[in-house]
Each structure stands twice: as structure tokens, then as C-alpha cells.
C-alpha positions in Angstrom: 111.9 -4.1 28.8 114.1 -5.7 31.7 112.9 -5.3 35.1 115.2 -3.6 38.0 113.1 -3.2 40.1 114.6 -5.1 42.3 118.3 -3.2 42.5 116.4 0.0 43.8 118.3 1.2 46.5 122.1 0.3 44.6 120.7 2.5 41.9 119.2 5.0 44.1 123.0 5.3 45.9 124.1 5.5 42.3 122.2 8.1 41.4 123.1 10.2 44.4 126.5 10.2 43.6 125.6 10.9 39.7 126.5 14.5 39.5 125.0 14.6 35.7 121.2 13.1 37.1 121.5 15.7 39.9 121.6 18.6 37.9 118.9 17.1 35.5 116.3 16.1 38.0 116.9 19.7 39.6 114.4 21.3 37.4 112.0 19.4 39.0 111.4 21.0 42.1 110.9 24.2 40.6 109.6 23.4 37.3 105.9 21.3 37.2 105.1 21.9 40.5 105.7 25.6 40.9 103.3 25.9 36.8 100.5 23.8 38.5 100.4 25.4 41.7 99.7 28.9 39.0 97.1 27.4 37.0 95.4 26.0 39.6 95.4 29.1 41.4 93.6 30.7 38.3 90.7 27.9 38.3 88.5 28.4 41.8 86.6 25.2 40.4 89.8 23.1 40.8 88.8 21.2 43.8 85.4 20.4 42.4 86.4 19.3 39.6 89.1 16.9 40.8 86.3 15.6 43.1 84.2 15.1 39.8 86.6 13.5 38.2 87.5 11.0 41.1 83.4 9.8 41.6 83.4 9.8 37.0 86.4 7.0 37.3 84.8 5.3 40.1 81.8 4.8 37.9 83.2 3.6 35.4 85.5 1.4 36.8 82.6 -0.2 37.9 80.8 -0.2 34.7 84.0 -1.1 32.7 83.0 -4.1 30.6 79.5 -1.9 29.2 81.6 1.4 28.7 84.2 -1.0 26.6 81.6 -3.0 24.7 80.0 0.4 23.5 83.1 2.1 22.7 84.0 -1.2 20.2 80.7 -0.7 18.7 81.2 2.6 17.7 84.8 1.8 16.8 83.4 -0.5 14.3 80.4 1.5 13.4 83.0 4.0 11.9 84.8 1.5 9.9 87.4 0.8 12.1 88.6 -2.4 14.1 89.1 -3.4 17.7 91.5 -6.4 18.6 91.3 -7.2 22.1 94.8 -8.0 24.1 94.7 -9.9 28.1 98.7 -9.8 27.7 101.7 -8.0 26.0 102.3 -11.0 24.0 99.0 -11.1 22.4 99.4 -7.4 21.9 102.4 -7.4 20.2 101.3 -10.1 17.9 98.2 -7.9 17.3 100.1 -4.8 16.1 102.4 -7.0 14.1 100.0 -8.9 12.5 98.7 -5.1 11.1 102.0 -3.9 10.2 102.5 -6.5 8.4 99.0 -6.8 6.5 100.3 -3.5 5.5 103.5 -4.1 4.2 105.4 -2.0 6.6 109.1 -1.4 7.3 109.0 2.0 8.7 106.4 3.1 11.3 106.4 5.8 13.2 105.2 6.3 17.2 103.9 9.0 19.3 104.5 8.4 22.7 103.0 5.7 24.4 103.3 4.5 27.8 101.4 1.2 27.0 103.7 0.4 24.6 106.5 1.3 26.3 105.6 -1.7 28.9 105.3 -4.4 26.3 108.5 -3.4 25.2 107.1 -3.0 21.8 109.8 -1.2 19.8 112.4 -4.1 20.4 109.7 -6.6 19.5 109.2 -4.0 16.0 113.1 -4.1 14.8 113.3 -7.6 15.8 110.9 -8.6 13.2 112.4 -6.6 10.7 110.6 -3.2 11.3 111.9 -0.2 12.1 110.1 2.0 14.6 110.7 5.7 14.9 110.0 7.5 18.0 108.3 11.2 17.2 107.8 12.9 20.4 111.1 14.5 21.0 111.6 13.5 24.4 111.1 9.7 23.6 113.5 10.3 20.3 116.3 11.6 22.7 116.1 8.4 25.1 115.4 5.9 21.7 118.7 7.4 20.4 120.2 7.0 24.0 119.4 3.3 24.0 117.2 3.7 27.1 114.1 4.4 28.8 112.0 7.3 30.1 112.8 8.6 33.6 109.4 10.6 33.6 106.3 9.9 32.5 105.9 13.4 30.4 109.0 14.3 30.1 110.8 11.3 29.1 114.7 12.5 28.9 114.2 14.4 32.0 116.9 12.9 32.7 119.4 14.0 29.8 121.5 17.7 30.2 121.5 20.0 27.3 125.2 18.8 26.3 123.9 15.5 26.6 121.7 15.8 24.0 124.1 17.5 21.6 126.7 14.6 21.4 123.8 12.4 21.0 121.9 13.8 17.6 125.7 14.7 16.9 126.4 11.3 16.8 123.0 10.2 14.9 122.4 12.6 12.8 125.9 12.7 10.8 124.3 10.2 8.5 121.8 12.5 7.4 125.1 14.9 6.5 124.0 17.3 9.1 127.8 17.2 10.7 127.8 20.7 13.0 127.7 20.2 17.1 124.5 22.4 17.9 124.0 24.0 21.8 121.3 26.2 20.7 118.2 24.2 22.3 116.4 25.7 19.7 118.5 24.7 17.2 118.6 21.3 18.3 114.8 21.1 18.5 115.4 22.2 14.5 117.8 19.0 13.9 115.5 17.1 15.1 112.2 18.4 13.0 114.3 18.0 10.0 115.2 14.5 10.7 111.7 13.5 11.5 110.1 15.1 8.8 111.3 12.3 6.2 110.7 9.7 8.8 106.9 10.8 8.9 106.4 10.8 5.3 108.2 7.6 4.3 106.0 5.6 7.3 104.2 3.3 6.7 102.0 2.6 9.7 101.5 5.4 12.5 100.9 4.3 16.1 100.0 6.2 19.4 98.5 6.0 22.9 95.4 7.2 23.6 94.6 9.5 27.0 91.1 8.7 26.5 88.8 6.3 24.6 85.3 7.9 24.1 82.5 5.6 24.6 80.1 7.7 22.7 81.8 7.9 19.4 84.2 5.7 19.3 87.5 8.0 19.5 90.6 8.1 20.7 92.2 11.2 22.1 96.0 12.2 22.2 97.4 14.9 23.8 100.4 16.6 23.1 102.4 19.8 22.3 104.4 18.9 19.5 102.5 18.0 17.0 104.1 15.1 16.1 101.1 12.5 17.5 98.9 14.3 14.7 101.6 13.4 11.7 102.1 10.4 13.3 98.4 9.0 13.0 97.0 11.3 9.9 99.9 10.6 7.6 100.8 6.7 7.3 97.9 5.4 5.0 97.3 2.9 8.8 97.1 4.2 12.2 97.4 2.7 15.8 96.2 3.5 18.7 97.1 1.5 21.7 95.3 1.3 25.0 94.8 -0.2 28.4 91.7 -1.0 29.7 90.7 1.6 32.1 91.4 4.6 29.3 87.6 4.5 27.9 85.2 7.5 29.0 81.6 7.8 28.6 80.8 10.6 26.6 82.9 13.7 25.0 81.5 15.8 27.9 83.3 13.2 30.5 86.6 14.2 28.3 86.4 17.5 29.0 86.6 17.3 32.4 89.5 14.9 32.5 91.2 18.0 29.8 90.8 20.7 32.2 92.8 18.9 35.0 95.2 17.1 32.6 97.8 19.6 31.3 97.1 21.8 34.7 98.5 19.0 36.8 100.4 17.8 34.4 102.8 20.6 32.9 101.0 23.8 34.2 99.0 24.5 31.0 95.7 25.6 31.1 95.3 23.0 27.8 97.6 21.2 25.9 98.6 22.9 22.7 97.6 19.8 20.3 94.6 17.9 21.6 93.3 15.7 18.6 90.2 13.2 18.4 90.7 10.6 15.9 87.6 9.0 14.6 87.9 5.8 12.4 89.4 6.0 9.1 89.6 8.4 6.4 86.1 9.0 4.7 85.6 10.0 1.2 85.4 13.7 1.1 87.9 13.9 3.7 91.4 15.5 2.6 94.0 13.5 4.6 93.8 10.6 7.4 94.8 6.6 7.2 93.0 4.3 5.0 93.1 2.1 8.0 92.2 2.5 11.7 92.8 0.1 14.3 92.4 0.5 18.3 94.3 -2.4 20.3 93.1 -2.4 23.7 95.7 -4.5 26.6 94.5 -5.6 29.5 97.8 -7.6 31.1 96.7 -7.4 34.9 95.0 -4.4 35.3 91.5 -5.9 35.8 93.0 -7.7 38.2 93.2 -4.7 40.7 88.7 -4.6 40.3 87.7 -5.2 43.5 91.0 -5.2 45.6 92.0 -3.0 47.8 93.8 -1.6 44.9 91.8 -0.5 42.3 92.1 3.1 43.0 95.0 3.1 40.6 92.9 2.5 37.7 91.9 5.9 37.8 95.5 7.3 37.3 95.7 10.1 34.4 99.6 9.2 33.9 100.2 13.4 34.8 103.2 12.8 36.4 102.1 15.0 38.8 102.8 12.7 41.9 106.6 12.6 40.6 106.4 16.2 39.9 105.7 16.7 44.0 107.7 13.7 45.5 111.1 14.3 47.7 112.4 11.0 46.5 111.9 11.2 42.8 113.9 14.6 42.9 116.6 12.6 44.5 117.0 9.6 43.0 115.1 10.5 39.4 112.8 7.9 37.5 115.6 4.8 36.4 115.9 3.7 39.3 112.6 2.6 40.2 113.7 -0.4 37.4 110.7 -0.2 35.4 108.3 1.7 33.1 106.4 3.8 35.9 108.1 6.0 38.4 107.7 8.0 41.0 105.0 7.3 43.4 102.8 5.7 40.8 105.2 3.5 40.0 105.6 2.4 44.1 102.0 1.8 44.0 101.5 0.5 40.4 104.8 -1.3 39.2 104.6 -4.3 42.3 101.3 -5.4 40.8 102.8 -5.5 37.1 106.0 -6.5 37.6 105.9 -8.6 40.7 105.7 -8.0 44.0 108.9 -10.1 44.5 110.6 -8.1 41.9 109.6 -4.5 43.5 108.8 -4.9 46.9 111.6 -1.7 47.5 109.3 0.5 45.7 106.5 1.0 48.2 109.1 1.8 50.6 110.4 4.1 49.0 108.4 7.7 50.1 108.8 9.4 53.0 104.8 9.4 53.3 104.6 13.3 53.1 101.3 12.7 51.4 102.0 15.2 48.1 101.4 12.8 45.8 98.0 12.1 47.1 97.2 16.1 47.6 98.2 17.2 44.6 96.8 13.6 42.4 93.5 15.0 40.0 91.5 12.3 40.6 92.2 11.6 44.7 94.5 8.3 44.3 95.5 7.6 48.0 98.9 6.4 46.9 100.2 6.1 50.2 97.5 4.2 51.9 97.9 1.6 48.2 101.6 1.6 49.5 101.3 0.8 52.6 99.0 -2.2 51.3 101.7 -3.5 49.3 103.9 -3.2 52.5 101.8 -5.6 54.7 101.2 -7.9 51.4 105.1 -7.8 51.6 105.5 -9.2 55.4 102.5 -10.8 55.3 104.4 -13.6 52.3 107.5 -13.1 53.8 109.0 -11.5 50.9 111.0 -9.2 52.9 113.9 -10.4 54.1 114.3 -11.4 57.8 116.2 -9.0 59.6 113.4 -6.6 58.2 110.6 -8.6 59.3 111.9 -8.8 62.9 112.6 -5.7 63.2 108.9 -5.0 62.3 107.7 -7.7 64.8 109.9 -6.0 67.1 108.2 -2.6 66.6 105.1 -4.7 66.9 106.1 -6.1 70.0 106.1 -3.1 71.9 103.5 -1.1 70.2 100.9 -3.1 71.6 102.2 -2.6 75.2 102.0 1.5 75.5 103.6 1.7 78.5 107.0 -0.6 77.4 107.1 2.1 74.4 106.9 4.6 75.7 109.5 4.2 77.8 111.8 2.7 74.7 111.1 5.7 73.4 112.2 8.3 75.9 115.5 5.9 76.5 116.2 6.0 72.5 115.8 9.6 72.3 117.6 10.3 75.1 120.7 7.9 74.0 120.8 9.5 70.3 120.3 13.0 71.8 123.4 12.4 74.0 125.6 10.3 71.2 125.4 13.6 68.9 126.1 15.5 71.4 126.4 19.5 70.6 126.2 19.0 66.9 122.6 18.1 67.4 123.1 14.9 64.8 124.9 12.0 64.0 126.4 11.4 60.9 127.2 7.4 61.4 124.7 5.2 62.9 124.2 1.5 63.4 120.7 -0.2 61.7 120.2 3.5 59.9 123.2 3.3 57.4 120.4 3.7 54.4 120.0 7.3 55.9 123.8 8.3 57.0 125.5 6.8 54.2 124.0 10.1 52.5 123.0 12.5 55.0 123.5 13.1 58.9 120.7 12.1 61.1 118.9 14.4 63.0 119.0 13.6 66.6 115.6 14.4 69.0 115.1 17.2 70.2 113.4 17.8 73.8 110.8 15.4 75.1 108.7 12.7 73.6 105.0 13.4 71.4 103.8 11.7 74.8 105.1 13.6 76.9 104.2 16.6 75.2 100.6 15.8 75.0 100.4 15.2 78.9 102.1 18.5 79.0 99.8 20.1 76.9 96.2 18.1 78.6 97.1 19.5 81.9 97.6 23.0 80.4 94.0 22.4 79.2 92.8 21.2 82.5 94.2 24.2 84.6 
């Protein structure tokens, strides 16, 4: 897909002004956040486990080539095949080579974020085979002609009405000609259309949430159902992966599952959670003739050892989105690439390019939800701010930016000179708003008042208050 990255704060004053993302990206701050905060509340283990889960990724991140190596063993042990991918490119040709070896022209997908970051459904039609996306959120946006502004919820994006002209639009070919506004009945559309589209397939793909070491399977989770058609009825299945997916043992699984669909949606489980296990066997009623498990690097083992690699234990939850101030706002397209929200500001600089999307880590307000509410610990902001001093350090910001950190610089290291810029530019901004108590046009701060008013200070300095405050102590 193209990379946008780079437009962030244009698209981020677009989408301020877009009345129809607004209302979308509403839900958000009352929807996730407020189910995970009531599941969590029913699981006094939560903490524990989160901290379980954080040390279970660190050890395998540092054990990742063994854990790999044995998970391809049992792959092929159960008749299956592993074709190993260091780019998108090689990926791609991977997966086609398969489709083709099975004669396909239709095959349909579950969703799939790794796939969705080699752009692999353009690469599909442009070699004559027609992909069909099954989750319903990723059909909505595949109709749409775009992307997924969320992670799990992929039209988040798209209102209700939205939706209706679009399978209106689509679906007349299918003769199914009445305008639904019923969500339900629109969820119905949709089932009918994709019912043919599962059957007529000829190769299934998916993601995988987890590769299991022990045996050799690949897990999806989901609530539709639709990643179960998807790879048990085409006579070849799929599954797609990066690197850092693969778990030890099905007891490792289940601890990722219990903190999964809690931070994720605010379900105790998932309602479809399916292992998949090589190919069909002989006594075994339905399953592909064919099982195949591509596994893409592109960059990620690049992170081992940095001061990065935290991110390698990311669940893809959404949850950090779910929790940040600025992905309400501005929603998921206009971070210009596959990932997001605050795992996209940490993650997308070192797939894309930091040159490309060096606006991403500065964009948070470094409230520190993403981190407090992440299941496995990832200190997003403290990767962020890393990508920030990478940034100045190459001189990929632009000048006036860099000065005005050396600037800062210059008299944070003399406490004395700051603190007394500090009391003057408090007291100046106090005085220009005057009785209104904020300013709603400011010189160097039009990023902030071109939306909003500033707040001005309000009585003395954090200095000046903690002198107050040691003397209280004192007397």
C-alpha cells in the first residue's frame, strides 16, 4: 500500500474538520475502553498475568531462531510446508507461487494484518486472482477501496449509512437491489454474498495470532466465523505470519488468550478461536488438502537488540488506540500506513522509514495509557521518544524544529536562566489572555490554536511551588 506517513498533520487537520470521521471515531472513547476496563475488573489475576506474559515474550524474543526452527519441524512433521520470507516481495511471490500450483482464481482471506502490509491483495488481482475479503469489517473497507483505520475493527471508520450505499452499490450484481439500514440486515447481505465466495474458493488464507512451537499450529481468532470457512473449506489453506508470532507450547497460548479479547474488545474469549494443524488427514471429515505457513520477516529482526525490541512483543489488541486522546481525534488514516495509533508511532518509523514518519512519534500527548493499559508492558512512549532523538540526532527534522529544541536545550542546562524564562513566559501568556483565562491565536503554537484555544498558566511556576511547599515542610 502507499505510504502517507509523511502528510500526518494535513490529514490530521482534515480529519478534524471531517464531520463524518468524528462521529465514527466517537464510539471509541466509550466503546473498547469502557468493555476492558469490565472484564478486567472481573479477573483479580489480570496484573499477573500481563506481567507473565511480558517476561513469556521477552524469552522468546531472545530464543527466537530455536522456537522457529521447532515450530517448522512440527509444521512439516504434520505434512505441511514452511516457506520462509526476509521481505514482502519474496512473500508475495511465495503465496503466488501456491495459488498458482493450485490453479486458483478465487481465494478468499480472513483478516490479516501481515498481509495487509505487503499490500498483498493488489499484488493477487494484479496477477489475475481475485481475492475476497471475509471478515466483515475488512469486506466493508475492500468494497470502499481503502484501508483499515483500526487494527480490530477495520471500518471503524465507516457510519451505518455509509455502509448501506456501499453493499447497495456492490451487491446489485448479485440482484439483491433494496437499500438496507437494518445493521442486522446488512450483516445478512453480507453472509449471503460471502457464502458463494467461500465455497467457489479456491485457496483460503489467514493471519495467525499465534504459531505454536509445540505442535506446529496456527491460531486465529475471531468472532465471525468467517477465518474457520476461510481455511477449512478451499481444498489449500494459508496462513501468514511475522516472525515474532511463534509461542512455545499450547499452555504459553493460553495465557496470551486470556488477555487477548479482554484488552482487545472486552470479551472474556473470543467467540471463534480455532487451531489449525496441517492438512486434512484421512478420517477427517473436512479441512484443505494443502497446508502451507509463510512466515515474513521484512525488518522486524532488525529491532533484536535495539533499544527497540520491546515492540516485538505487541499482541496487535488495539488496545493502545482504544485508550489514546489522539487516535479518538484524528482516527487511524491518517497515521499514512498499516498500523495506527500509538503502535503505529512506535512501530510504522521503523517499517516505513523514519524519513517517511518521523510525525508519528510526535504525535501523543505522552499521557502514558497506551503503556498502562498495553498486555504485555510495551513502554510505547519511552520507544517514541527514542525515535524522537534518532530524528534530531540525523537531522531529519526540519530546522526551525531542531533550533527550537537546542534552544530548549540551551537553557535547560542553566536552571537558573529557565527558571526565570519560565516565570517571564507564564507571566506574558497569563497577561495576553487576559480575563478569558486563554488565548485562542498564538504565534509558534498555531498546531494547537488552529483547533482549540490555549490554556494560559495559571498561578506560579512547579518551582516556585515546590519552594513553597519545602518550606512548609521545614516549619
Amino acid at each position: 500500500m502507499q505510504v502517507t506517513s509523511r502528510h500526518f498533520k494535513k490529514e490530521a487537520h482534515d480529519a478534524l474538520q471531517d464531520a463524518k470521521v468524528q462521529e465514527a471515531f466517537s464510539k471509541v472513547k466509550t466503546g473498547f475502553s469502557v468493555a476492558r476496563a469490565e472484564r478486567v475488573s472481573e479477573l483479580p489475576e489480570f496484573e499477573d498475568l500481563r506481567d507473565s506474559a511480558r517476561d513469556l515474550k521477552n524469552h522468546i524474543i531472545e530464543h527466537l531462531d530455536f522456537y522457529l526452527e521447532y515450530f517448522e519441524d512440527q509444521v512439516l512433521l504434520q505434512g505441511g510446508q514452511v516457506h520462509w520470507c526476509s521481505t514482502y516481495a519474496e512473500a508475495r511471490e511465495a503465496i503466488l507461487k501456491i495459488c498458482r500450483d493450485a490453479d486458483a482464481k478465487t481465494v478468499t482471506k480472513g483478516k490479516s494484518m501481515i498481509t495487509e502490509e505487503m499490500a498483498l491483495n493488489d499484488f493477487l488481482a494484479a496477477n489475475d486472482i481475485e481475492p475476497i475479503e471475509t471478515d466483515l469489517g475488512e469486506y466493508i473497507i475492500q468494497l470502499a477501496e481503502e484501508y483499515p483505520s483500526h487494527i480490530i475493527a477495520p471500518a471503524l471508520h465507516k457510519t451505518k449509512d455509509q455502509v448501506t450505499e456501499l453493499f447497495h452499490e456492490h451487491h446489485q450484481k448479485y440482484g439483491l437491489n433494496e437499500r438496507q439500514t437494518d445493521p442486522q440486515a446488512l450483516v445478512n447481505e453480507a453472509r449471503s454474498v460471502l457464502r458463494e465466495k467461500y465455497v467457489a474458493a479456491d485457496v483460503g488464507i489467514t493471519g495467525a495470532n499465534f504459531m505454536i512451537a509445540e505442535t506446529g499450529s496456527t491460531v486465529i481468532v475471531t468472532n465471525e466465523g468467517n477465518g474457520d470457512l476461510t481455511q477449512s473449506l478451499p481444498k489449500t489453506h494459508i496462513a501468514v505470519s511475522s516472525v515474532e508470532k511463534v509461542v512455545p507450547t499450547l499452555e504459553d497460548a493460553s495465557t496470551f488468550l486470556r488477555l487477548l479479547a479482554r484488552s482487545a474488545t472486552g470479551q472474556e474469549m473470543s467467540v471463534y478461536t480455532t487451531f489449525s494443524t496441517g492438512p486434512r488427514r484421512r478420517d477427517d471429515i473436512d479441512g484443505p488438502a494443502a497446508f502451507h505457513v509463510v512466515i515474513v520477516d521484512s525488518g522486524r529482526t532488525e529491532l533484536l537488540g535495539t533499544d527497540k525490541q520491546d515492540l516485538l512483543r505487541c499482541l496487535k489488541c488495539g488496545a493502545c488506540m482504544n485508550h489514546c486522546p489522539v487516535y479518538q481525534a484524528v482516527g487511524g488514516h491518517t497515521y499514512g500506513w498499516v498500523y495506527p495509533g500509538p503502535i503505529g508511532a512506535a512501530l510504522n518509523p521503523q517499517m516505513v522509514g523514519l524519513e517517511e514518519a518521523r510525525h508519528l512519534p510526535n504525535a501523543t500527548s505522552f499521557c502514558g495509557r497506551c503503556e498502562e493499559v498495553c498486555p504485555v508492558r510495551i513502554p510505547l512512549p519511552k520507544i517514541m521518544r527514542h525515535w524522537r532523538e534518532e530524528a534530531f540526532e540525523k537531522q531529519i527534522a526540519p530546522k526551525p524544529e531542531r533550533w527550537g529544541v537546542g534552544l530548549w536545550a540551551f537553557f535547560a542546562k542553566r536552571p537558573a536562566l529557565y527558571r526565570l524564562a519560565t516565570r517571564v513566559g507564564a507571566m506574558t501568556l497569563k497577561a495576553l489572555a487576559g480575563k478569558k483565562g486563554r488565548l485562542s491565536k498564538l504565534p509558534l503554537a498555531t498546531g494547537w490554536t488552529s483547533v482549540r484555544d490555549l490554556p494560559a498558566p495559571q498561578g506560579s511556576t512547579f518551582m516556585d511551588q515546590w519552594k513553597k511547599q519545602q518550606k512548609r515542610g521545614q516549619n
